[in-house]
Chimera marker file (.cmm) of the C-alpha trace (Angstrom):
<marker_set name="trace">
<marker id="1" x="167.080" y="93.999" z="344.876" r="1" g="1" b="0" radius="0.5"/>
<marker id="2" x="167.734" y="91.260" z="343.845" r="1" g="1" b="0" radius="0.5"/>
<marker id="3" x="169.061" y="91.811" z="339.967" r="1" g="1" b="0" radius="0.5"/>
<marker id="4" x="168.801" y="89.929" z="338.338" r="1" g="1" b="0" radius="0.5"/>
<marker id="5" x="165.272" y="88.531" z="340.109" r="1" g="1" b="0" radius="0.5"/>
<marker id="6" x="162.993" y="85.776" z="339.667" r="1" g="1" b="0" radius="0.5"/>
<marker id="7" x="160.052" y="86.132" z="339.917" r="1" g="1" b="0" radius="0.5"/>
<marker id="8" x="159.993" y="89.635" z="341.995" r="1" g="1" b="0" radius="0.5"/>
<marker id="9" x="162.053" y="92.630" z="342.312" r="1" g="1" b="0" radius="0.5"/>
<marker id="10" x="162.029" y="95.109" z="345.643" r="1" g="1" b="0" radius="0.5"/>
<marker id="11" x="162.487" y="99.082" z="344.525" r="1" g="1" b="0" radius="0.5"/>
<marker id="12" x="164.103" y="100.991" z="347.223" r="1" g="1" b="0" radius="0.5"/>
<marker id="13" x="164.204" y="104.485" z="346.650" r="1" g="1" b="0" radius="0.5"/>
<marker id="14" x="164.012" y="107.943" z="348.901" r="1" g="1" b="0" radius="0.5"/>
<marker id="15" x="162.256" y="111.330" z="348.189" r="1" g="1" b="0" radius="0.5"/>
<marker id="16" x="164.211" y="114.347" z="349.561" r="1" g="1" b="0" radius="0.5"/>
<marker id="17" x="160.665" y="115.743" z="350.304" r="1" g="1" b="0" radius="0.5"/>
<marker id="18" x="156.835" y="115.594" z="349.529" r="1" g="1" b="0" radius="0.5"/>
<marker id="19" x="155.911" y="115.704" z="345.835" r="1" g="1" b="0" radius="0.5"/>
<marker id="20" x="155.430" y="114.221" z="342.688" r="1" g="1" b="0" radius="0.5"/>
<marker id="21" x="157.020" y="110.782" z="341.621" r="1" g="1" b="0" radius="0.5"/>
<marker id="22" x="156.765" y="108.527" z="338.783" r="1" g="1" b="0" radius="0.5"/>
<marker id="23" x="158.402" y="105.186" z="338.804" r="1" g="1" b="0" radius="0.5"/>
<marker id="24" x="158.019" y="103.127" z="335.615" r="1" g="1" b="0" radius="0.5"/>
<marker id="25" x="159.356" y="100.272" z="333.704" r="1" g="1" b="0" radius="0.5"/>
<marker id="26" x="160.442" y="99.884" z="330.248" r="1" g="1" b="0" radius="0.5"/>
<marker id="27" x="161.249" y="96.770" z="327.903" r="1" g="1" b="0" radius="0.5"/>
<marker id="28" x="164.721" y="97.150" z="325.452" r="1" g="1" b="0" radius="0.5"/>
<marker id="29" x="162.327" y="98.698" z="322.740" r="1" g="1" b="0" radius="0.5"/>
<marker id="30" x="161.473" y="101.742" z="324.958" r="1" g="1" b="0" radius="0.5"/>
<marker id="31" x="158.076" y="101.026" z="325.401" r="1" g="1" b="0" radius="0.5"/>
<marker id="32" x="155.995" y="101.273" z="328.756" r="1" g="1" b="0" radius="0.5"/>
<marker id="33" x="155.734" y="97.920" z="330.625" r="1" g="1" b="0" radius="0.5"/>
<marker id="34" x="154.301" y="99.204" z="333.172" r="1" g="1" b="0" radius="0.5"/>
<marker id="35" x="153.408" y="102.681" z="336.266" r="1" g="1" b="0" radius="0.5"/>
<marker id="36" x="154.550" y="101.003" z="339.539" r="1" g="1" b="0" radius="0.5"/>
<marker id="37" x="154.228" y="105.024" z="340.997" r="1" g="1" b="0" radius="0.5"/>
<marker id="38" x="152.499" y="107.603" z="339.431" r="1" g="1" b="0" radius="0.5"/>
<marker id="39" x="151.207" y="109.620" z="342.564" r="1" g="1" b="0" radius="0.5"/>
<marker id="40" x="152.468" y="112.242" z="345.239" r="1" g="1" b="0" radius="0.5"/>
<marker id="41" x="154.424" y="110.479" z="347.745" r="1" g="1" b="0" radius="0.5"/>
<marker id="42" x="155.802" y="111.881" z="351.286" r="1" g="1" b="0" radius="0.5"/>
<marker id="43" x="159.424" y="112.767" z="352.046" r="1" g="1" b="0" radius="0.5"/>
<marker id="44" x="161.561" y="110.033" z="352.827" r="1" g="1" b="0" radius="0.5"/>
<marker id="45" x="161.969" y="105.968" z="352.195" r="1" g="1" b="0" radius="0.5"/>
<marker id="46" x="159.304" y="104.250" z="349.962" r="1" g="1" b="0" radius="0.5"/>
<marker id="47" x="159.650" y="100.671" z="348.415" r="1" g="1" b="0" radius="0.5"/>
<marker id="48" x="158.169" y="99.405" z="345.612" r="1" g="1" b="0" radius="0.5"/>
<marker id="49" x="158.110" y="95.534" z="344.652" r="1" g="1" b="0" radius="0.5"/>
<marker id="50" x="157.708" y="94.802" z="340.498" r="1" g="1" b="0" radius="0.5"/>
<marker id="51" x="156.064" y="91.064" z="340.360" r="1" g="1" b="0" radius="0.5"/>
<marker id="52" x="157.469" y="90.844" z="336.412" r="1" g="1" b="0" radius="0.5"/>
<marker id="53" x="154.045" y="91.770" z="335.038" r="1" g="1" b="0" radius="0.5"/>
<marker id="54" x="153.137" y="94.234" z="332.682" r="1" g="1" b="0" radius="0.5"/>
<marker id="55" x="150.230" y="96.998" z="333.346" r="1" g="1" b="0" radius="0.5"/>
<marker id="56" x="147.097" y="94.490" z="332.360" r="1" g="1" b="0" radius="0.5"/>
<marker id="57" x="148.820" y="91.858" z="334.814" r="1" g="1" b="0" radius="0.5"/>
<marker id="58" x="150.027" y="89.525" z="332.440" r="1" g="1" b="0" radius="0.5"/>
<marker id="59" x="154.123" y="87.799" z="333.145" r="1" g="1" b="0" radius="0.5"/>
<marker id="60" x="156.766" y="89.569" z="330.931" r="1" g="1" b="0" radius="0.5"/>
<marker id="61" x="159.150" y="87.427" z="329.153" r="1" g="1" b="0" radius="0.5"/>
<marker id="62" x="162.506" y="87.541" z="330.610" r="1" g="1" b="0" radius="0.5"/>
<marker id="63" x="165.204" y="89.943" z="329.831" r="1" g="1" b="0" radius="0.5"/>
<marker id="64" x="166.326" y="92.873" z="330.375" r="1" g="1" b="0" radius="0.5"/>
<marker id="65" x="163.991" y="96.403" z="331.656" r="1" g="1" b="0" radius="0.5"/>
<marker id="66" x="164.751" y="99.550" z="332.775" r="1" g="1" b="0" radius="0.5"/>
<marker id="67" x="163.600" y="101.699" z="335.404" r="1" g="1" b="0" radius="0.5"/>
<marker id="68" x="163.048" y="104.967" z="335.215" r="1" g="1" b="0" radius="0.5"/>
<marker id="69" x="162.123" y="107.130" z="338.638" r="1" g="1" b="0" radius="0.5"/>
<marker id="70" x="161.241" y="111.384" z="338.269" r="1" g="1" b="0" radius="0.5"/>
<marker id="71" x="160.682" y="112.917" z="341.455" r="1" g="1" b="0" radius="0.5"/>
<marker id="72" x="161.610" y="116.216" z="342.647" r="1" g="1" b="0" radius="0.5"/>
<marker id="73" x="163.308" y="117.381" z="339.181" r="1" g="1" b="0" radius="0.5"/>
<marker id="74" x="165.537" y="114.522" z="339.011" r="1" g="1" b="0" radius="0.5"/>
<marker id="75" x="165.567" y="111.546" z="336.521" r="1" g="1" b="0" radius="0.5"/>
<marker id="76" x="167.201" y="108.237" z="337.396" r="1" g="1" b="0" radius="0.5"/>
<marker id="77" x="167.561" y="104.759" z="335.113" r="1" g="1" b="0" radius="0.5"/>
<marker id="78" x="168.236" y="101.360" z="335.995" r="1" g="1" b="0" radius="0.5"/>
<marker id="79" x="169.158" y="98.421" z="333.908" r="1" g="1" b="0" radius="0.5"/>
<marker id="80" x="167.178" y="95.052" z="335.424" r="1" g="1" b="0" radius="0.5"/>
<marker id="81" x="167.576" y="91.719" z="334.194" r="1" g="1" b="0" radius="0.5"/>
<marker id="82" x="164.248" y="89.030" z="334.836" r="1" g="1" b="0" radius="0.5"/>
<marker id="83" x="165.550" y="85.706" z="334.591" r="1" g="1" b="0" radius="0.5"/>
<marker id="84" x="162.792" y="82.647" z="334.386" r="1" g="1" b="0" radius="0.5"/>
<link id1="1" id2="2" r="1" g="1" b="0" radius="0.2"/>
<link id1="2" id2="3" r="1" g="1" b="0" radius="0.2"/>
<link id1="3" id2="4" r="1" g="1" b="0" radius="0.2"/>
<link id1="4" id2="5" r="1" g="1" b="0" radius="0.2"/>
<link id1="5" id2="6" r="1" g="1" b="0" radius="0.2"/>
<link id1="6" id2="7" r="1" g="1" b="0" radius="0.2"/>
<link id1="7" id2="8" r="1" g="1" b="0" radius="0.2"/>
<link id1="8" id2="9" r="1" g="1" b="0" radius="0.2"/>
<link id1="9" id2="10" r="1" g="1" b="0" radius="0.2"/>
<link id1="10" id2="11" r="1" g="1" b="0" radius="0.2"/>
<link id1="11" id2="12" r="1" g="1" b="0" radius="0.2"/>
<link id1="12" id2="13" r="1" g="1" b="0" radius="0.2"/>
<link id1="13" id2="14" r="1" g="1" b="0" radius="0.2"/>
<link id1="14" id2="15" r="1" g="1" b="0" radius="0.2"/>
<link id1="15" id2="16" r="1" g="1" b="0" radius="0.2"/>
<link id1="16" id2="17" r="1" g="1" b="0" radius="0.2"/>
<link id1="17" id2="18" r="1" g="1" b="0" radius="0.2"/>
<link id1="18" id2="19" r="1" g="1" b="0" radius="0.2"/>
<link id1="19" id2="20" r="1" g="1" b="0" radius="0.2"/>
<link id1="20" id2="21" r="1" g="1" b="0" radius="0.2"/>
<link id1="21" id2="22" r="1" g="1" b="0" radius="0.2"/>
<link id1="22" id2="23" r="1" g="1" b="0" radius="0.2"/>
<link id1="23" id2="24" r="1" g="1" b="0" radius="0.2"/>
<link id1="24" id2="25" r="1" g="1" b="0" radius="0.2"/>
<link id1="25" id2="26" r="1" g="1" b="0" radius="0.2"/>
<link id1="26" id2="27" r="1" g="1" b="0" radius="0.2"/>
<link id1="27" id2="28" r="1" g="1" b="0" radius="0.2"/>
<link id1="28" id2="29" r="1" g="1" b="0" radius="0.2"/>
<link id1="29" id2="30" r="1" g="1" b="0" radius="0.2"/>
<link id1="30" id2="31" r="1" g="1" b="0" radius="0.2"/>
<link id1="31" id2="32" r="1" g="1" b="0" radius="0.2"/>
<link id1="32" id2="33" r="1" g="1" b="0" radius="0.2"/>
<link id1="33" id2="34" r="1" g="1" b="0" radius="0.2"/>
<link id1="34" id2="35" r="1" g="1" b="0" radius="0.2"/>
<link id1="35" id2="36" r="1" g="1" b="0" radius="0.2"/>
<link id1="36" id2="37" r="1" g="1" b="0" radius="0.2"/>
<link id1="37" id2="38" r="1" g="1" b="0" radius="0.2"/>
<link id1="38" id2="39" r="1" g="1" b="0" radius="0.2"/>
<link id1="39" id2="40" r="1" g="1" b="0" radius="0.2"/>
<link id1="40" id2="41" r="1" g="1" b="0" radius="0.2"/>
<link id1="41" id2="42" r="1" g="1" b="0" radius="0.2"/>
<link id1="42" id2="43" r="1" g="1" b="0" radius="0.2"/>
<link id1="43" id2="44" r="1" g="1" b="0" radius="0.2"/>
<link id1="44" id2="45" r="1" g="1" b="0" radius="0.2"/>
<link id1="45" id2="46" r="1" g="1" b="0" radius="0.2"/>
<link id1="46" id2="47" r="1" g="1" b="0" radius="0.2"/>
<link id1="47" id2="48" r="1" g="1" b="0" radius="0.2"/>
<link id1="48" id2="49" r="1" g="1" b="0" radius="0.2"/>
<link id1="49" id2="50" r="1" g="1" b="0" radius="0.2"/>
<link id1="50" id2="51" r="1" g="1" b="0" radius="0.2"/>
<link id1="51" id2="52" r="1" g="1" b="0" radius="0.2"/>
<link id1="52" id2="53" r="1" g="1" b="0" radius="0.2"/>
<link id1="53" id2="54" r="1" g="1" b="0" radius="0.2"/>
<link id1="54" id2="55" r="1" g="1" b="0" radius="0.2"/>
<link id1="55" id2="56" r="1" g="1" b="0" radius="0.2"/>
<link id1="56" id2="57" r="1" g="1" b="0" radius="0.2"/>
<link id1="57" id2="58" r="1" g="1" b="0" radius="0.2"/>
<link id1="58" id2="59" r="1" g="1" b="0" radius="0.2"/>
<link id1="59" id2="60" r="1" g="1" b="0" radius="0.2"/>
<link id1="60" id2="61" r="1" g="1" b="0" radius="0.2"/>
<link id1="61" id2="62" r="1" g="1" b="0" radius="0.2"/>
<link id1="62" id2="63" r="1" g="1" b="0" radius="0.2"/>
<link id1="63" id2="64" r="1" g="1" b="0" radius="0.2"/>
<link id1="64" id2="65" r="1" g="1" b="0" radius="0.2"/>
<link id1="65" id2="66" r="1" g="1" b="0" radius="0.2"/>
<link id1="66" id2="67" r="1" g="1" b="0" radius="0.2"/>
<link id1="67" id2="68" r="1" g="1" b="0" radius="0.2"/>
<link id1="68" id2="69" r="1" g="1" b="0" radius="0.2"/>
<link id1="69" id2="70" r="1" g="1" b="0" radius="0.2"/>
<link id1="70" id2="71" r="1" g="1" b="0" radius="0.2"/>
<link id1="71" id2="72" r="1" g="1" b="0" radius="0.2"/>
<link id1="72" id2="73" r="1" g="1" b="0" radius="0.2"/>
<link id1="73" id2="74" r="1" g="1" b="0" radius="0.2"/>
<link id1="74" id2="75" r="1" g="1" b="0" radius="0.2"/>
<link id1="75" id2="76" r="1" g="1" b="0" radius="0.2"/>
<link id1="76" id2="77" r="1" g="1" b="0" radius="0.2"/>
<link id1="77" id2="78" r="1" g="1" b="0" radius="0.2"/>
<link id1="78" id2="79" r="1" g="1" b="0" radius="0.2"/>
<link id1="79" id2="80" r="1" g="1" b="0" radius="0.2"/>
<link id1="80" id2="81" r="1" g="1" b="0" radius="0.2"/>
<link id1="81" id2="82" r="1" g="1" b="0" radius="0.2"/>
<link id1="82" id2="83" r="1" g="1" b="0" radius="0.2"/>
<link id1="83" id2="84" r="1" g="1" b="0" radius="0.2"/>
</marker_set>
């Protein structure tokens, strides 16, 4: 929330229990924008907040990304829309 967002983006998601999760973001062409989460994370509510910058800290164009999030098994993609 928002999307589409200028110039930040809140990620809400929930982990059914302790474990492994991996929440990343990916430009049109598939590749790796950037790891918001890439760490073992408690049960329950976590958020997230993606500034538009890539992993060296440099502003992404606008567009569209999508987010991917893998914990517990599961695999779930987004479609997110930066507009400047």
């Amino acid at each position: 929330v928002p999307n589409p967002f200028n110039p930040m983006t809140e990620i809400n998601f929930e982990m059914e229990k302790a474990g492994p999760a991996r929440v990343s973001i990916y430009d049109v062409s598939g590749r790796l924008v950037v790891n918001l989460v890439n760490e073992q994370l408690s049960g329950g509510p976590h958020v997230r907040v993606w500034q538009g910058r890539d992993g060296t800290g440099r502003q992404v164009p606008s567009g569209t990304y999508y987010l991917r999030m893998e914990a517990g098994g599961r695999v779930d993609h987004r479609k997110i829309m930066l507009l400047k």
